[in-house]
C-alpha positions as CSV (number, residue, x, y, z in Angstrom):
1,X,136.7,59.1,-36.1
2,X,137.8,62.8,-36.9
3,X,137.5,65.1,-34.3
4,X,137.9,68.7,-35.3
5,X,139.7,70.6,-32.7
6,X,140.4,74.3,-32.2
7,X,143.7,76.3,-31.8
8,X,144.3,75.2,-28.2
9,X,143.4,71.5,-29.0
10,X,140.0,71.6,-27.3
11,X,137.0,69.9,-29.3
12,X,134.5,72.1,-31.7
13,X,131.1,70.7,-30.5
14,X,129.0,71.4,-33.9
15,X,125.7,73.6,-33.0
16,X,122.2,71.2,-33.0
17,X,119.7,72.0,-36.3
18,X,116.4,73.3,-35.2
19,X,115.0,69.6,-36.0
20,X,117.4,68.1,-33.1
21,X,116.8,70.4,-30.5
22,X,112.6,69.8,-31.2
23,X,113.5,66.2,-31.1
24,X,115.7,66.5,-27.9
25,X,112.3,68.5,-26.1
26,X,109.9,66.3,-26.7
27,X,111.8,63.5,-25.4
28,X,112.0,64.8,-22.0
29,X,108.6,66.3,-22.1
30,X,107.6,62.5,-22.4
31,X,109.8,61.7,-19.5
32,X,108.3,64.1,-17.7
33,X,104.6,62.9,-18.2
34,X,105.6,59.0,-17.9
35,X,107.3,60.2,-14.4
36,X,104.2,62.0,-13.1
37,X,101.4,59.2,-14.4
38,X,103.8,56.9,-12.6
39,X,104.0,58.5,-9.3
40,X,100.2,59.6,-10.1
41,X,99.5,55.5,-10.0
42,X,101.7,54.5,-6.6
43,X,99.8,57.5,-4.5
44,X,96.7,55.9,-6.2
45,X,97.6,52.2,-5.5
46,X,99.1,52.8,-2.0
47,X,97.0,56.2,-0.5
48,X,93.7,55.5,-2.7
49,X,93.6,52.2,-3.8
50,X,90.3,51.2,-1.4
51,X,88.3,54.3,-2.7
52,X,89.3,54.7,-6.4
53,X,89.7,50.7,-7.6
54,X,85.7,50.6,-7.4
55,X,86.1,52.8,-10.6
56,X,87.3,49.6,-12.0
57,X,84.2,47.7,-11.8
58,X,82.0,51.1,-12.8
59,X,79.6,50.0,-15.7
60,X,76.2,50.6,-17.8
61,X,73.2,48.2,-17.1
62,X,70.6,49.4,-19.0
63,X,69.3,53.0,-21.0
64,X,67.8,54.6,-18.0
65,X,70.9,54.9,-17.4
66,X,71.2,52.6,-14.8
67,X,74.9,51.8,-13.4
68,X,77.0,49.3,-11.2
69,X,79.7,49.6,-8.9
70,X,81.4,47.7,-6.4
71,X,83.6,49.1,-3.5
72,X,85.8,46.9,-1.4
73,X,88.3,47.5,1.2
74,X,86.9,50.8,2.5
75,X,87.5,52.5,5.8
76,X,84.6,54.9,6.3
77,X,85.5,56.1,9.9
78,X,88.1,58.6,8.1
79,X,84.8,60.2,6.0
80,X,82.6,60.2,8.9
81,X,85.0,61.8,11.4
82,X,85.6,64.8,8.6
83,X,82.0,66.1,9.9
84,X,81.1,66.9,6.6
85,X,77.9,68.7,6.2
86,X,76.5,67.7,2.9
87,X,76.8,65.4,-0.5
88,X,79.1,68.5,-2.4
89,X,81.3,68.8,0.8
90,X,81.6,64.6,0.5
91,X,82.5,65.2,-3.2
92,X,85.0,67.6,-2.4
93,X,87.0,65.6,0.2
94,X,87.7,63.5,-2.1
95,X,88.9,66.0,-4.1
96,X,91.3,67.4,-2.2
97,X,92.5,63.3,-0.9
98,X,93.1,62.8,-4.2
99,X,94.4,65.5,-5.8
100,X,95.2,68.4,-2.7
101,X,96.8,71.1,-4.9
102,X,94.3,71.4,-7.4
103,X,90.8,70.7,-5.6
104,X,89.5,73.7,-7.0
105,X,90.3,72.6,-10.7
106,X,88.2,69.4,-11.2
107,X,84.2,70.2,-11.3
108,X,81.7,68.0,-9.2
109,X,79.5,70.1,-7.0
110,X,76.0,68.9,-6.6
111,X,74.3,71.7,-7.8
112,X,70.9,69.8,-8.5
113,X,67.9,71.4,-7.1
114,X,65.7,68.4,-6.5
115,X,64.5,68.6,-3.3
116,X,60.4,67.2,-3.8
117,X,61.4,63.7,-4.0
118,X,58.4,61.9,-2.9
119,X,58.5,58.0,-2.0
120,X,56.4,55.5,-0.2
121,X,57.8,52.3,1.7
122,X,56.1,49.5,3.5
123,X,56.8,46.2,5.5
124,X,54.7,43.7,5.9
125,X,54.6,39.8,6.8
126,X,53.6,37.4,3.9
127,X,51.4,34.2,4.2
128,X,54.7,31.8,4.8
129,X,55.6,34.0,8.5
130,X,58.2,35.9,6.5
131,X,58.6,39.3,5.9
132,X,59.1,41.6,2.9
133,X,59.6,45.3,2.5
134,X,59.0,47.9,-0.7
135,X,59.5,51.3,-1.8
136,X,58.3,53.4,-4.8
137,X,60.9,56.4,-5.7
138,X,59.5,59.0,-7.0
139,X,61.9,62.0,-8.4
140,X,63.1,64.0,-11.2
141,X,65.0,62.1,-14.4
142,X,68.3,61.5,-13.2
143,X,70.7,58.1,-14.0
144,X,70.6,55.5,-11.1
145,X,73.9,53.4,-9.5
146,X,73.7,50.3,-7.5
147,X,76.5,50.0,-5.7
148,X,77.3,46.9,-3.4
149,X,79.6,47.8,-0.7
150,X,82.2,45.8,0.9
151,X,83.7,47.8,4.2
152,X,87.1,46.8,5.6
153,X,85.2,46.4,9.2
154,X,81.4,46.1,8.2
155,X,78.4,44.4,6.3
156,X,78.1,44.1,2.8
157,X,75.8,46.0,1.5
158,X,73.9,46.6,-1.7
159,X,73.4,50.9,-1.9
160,X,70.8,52.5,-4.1
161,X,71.8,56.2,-5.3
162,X,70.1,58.8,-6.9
163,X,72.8,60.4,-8.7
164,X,71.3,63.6,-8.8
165,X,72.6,63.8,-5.0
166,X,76.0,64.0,-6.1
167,X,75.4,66.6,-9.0
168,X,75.1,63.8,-11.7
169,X,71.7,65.2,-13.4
170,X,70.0,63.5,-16.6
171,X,71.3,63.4,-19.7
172,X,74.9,63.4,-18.4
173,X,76.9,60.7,-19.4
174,X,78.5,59.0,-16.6
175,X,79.8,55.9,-18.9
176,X,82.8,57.5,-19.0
177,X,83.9,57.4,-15.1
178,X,86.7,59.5,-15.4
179,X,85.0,62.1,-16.3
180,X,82.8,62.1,-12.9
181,X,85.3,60.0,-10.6
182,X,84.5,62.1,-7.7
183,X,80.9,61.9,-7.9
184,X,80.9,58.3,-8.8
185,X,83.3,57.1,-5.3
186,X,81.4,60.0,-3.5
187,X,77.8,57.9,-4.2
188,X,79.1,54.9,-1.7
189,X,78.4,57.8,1.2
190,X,75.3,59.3,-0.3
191,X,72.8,56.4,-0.6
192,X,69.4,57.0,0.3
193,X,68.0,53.0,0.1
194,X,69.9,50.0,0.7
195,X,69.4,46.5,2.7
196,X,72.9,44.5,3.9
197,X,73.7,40.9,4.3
198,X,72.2,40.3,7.5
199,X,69.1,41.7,6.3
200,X,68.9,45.0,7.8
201,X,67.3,47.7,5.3
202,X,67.2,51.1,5.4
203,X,65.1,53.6,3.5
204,X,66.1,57.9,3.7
205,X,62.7,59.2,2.7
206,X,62.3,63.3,2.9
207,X,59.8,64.8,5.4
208,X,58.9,68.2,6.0
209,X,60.5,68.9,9.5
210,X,63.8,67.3,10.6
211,X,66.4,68.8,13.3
212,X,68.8,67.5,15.7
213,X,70.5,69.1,18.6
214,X,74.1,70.1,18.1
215,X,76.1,68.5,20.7
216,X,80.1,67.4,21.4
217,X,79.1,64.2,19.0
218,X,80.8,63.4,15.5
219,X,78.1,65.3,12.7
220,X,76.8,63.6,9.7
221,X,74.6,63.7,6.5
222,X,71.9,62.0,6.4
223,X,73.2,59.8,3.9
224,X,76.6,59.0,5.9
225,X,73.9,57.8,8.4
226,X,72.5,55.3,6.4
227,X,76.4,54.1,5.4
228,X,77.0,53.8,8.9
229,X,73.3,51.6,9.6
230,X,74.2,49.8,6.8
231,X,77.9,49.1,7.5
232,X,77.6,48.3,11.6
233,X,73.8,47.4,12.4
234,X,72.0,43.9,12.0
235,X,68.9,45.1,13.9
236,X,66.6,47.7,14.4
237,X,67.7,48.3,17.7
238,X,71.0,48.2,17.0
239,X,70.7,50.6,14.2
240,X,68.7,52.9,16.9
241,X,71.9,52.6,18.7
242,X,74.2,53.2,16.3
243,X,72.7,57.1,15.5
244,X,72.6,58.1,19.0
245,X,76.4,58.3,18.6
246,X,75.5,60.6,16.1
247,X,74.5,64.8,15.2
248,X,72.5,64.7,11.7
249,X,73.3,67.6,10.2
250,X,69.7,68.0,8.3
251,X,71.0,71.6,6.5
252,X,70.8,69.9,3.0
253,X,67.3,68.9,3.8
254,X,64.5,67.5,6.2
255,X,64.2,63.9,5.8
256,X,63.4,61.0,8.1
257,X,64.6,57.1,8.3
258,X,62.6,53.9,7.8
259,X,64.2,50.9,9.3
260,X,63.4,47.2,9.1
261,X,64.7,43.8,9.7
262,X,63.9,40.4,8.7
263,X,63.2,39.5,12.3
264,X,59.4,40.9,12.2
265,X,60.7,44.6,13.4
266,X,60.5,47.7,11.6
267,X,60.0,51.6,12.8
268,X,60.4,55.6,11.7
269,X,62.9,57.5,12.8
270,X,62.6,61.3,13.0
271,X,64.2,64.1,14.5
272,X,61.9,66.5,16.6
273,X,63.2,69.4,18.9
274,X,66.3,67.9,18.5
275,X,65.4,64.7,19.7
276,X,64.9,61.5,17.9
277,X,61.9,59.6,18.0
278,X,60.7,56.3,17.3
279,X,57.6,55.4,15.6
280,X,57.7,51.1,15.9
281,X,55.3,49.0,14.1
282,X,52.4,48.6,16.2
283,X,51.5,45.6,18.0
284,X,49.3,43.2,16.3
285,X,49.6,45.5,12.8
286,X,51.9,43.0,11.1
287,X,53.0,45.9,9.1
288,X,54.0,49.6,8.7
289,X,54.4,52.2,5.6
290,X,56.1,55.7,5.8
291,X,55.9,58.0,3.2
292,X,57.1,61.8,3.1
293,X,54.7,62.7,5.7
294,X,55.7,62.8,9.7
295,X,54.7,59.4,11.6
296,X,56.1,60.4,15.4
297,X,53.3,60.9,17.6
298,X,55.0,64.1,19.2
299,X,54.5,65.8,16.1
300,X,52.1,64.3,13.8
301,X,49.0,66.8,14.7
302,X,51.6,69.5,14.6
303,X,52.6,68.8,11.3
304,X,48.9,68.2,9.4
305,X,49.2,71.0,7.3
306,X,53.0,69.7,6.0
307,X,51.9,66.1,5.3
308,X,48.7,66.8,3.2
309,X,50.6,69.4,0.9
310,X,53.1,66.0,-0.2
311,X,51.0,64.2,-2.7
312,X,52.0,60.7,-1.5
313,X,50.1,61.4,1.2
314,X,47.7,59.5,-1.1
315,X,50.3,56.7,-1.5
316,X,50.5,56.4,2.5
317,X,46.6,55.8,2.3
318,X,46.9,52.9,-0.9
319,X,49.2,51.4,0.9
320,X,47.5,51.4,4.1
321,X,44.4,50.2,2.9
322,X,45.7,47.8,0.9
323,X,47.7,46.1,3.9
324,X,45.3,46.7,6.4
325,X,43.1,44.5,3.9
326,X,45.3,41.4,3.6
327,X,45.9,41.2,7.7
328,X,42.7,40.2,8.6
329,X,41.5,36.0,9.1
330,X,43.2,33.6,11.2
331,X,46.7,33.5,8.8
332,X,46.9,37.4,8.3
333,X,49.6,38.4,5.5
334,X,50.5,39.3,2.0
335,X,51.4,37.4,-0.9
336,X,54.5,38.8,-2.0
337,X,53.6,38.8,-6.3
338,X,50.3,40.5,-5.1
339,X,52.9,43.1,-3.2
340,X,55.0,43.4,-6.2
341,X,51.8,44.2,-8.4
342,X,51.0,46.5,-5.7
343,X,53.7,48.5,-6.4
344,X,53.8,48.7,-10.5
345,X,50.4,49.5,-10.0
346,X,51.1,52.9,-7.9
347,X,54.2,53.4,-9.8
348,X,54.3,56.3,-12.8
349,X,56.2,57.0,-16.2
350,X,58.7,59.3,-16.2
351,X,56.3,61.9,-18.2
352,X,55.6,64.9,-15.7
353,X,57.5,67.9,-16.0
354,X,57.5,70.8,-13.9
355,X,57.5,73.6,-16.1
356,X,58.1,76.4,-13.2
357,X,61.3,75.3,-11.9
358,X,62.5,72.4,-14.1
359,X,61.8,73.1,-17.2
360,X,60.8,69.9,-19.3
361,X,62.8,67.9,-16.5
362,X,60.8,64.5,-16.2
363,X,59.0,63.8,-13.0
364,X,58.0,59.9,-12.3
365,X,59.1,56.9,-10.6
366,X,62.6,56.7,-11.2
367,X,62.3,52.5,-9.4
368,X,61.1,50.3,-7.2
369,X,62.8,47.9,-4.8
370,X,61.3,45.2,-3.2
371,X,63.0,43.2,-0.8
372,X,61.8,39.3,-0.2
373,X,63.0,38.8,3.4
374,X,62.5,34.8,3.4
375,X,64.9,34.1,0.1
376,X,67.3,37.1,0.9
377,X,66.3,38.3,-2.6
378,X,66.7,42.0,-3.7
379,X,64.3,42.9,-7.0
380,X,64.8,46.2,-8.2
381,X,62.6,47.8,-11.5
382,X,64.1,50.8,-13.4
383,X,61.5,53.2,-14.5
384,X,58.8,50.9,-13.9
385,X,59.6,48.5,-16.9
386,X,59.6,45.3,-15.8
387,X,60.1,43.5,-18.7
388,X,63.8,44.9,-19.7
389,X,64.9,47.1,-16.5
390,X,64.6,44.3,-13.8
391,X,67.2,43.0,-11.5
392,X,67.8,40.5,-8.9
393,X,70.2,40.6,-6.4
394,X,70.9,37.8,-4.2
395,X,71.4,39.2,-0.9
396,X,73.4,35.7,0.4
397,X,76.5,36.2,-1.7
């Protein structure tokens, strides 16, 4: 090969054409990029891997939307002991776990205003000395995720979330996860209904007064208190237990807990003064319902005026006829198809609006769960179509 040389013998290096250097740029710019996505993927895999691999299994059910997710592996003390005081600061930790320099890039906030979600639960024994619990949800259009969560140190768990409560309102598409990752892995620590595998349920149902004195104890959401009944509790009792280690920070909202077990036990918990109090089933009732009105016999005079201005007020009374009905005779219970009907029959379409604040926003029963204590069965009914939005969950696997 010829090698041109100048007068003191040293080789002329030819100048690149425009077409070589262009070449030469975008080869390193896609060096660049292949370097970041891989270094984005080992902090992934080896800081995020329990939290972000759920994303994985993220997929649509059915047109309500209605979603699925799984997440395994997860350590929730890390969450709870970040005293976070609402759904938008639980979106935002991850945020900033995930992505630290540029938090304030990637959108997410919850900035729904729903806060007139109305529901009605009950639990009741059936004719075979079993037990079954149901709820009707009642709330503004907004897609739905089931996630069943697997904790490093817990129970399994299957979650119902409203994703409004992470900022995911309707019409948004959340099919594409990466496009509302933080609000999707965020939904594990807001879920306001959910039963584990040991057959401990809990329901988050809004109330109108709620408060809890601040003390030296951990604070958390309403919703991380459900996670943590959910994830460490088997009984009533024990799920009593596990909130006294606990402030609830009610600033995002009033809202009080309905607990059950498939041992015969179920009871309200509410926050008063500051303090909690219990309302148990009462003896010899063979049942109990909680609605969005106040059940603690501290305050239930006190709060007349709050609980009949919620119109399930109404559904408390169905509900509490109905039982009352069916626990009479020498073999008092319900059947649990006659329960089932009970609850398509006091469910509605998604065909209010509230013109006022929402605009054309539907208002209607966005499902119903029902939970059939003596099979460890979960049935849940999307939009109260029963013939193609029902699911069944085995609650033994």
């Amino acid at each position: 090969m010829n090698v041109q040389l100048n007068d003191s013998g040293v080789p002329i290096m030819k100048e690149k054409t425009l077409a070589q250097k262009i070449k030469g740029y975008i080869l390193w710019a896609i060096l660049i990029v292949l370097t970041i996505a891989a270094g984005l993927l080992v902090y992934l895999c080896f800081a995020g891997a329990s939290e972000m691999a759920g994303l994985t299994t993220f997929k649509r059910v059915s047109d309500h939307p209605y979603y699925t997710m799984t997440y395994e592996n997860f350590d929730y003390s890390d969450m709870v002991n970040k005293e976070l005081s609402d759904n938008d600061a639980v979106i935002k930790h991850f945020k900033k776990k995930f992505f630290k320099g540029l938090a304030g890039v990637f959108p997410g906030e919850n900035t729904n205003e729903y806060t007139t979600k109305g529901s009605v639960a009950f639990f009741s024994r059936t004719f075979v000395y079993s037990y079954m619990k149901g709820r009707i949800y009642n709330s503004y259009d907004a897609p739905i995720m089931m996630v069943i969560a697997k904790p490093q140190n817990g129970y399994k768990s299957w979650n119902i979330i409203d994703m409004a409560d992470v900022g995911v309102k309707s019409g948004v598409n959340v099919d594409q996860w990466y496009s509302n990752a933080f609000q999707t892995v965020a939904a594990t620590y807001c879920t306001s209904e959910g039963i584990n595998q040991e057959g401990l349920s809990v329901s988050l149902i809004p109330c109108p007064v709620a408060n809890c004195n601040d003390t030296p104890q951990v604070n958390v959401t309403p919703f991380m208190a459900v996670r943590l009944m959910l994830d460490r509790a088997t009984t009533v009792d024990s799920a009593i237990e596990v909130l006294k280690d606990y402030d609830i920070d009610f600033s995002q909202g009033s809202y009080h807990f309905f607990v059950s077990e498939k041992e015969a036990k179920s009871a309200v918990i509410e926050y008063i003064n500051g303090q909690m109090a219990v309302k148990y089933m009462d003896n010899g009732a063979f049942y109990q319902v909680c609605s969005n009105r106040m059940e603690s016999d501290k305050l239930a005079a006190a709060t007349k005026d709050y609980n009949d201005a919620y119109d399930e007020v109404t559904l408390y009374d169905y509900f509490d006829k109905a039982l009352s009905e069916q626990m009479v005779g020498g073999n008092p219970g319900m059947a649990q198809d006659y329960a089932q009907t009970l609850l398509a029959s006091q469910s509605s379409n998604m065909a209010e609006s509230d013109e006022e604040h929402f605009g054309t926003t539907l208002y209607g029963t966005q499902y119903t769960v029902f939970y059939d204590m003596q099979k460890m069965k979960m049935y849940i009914v999307v939009e109260n179509d029963t013939k193609s939005q029902s699911y069944t969950y085995d609650l033994t696997r």
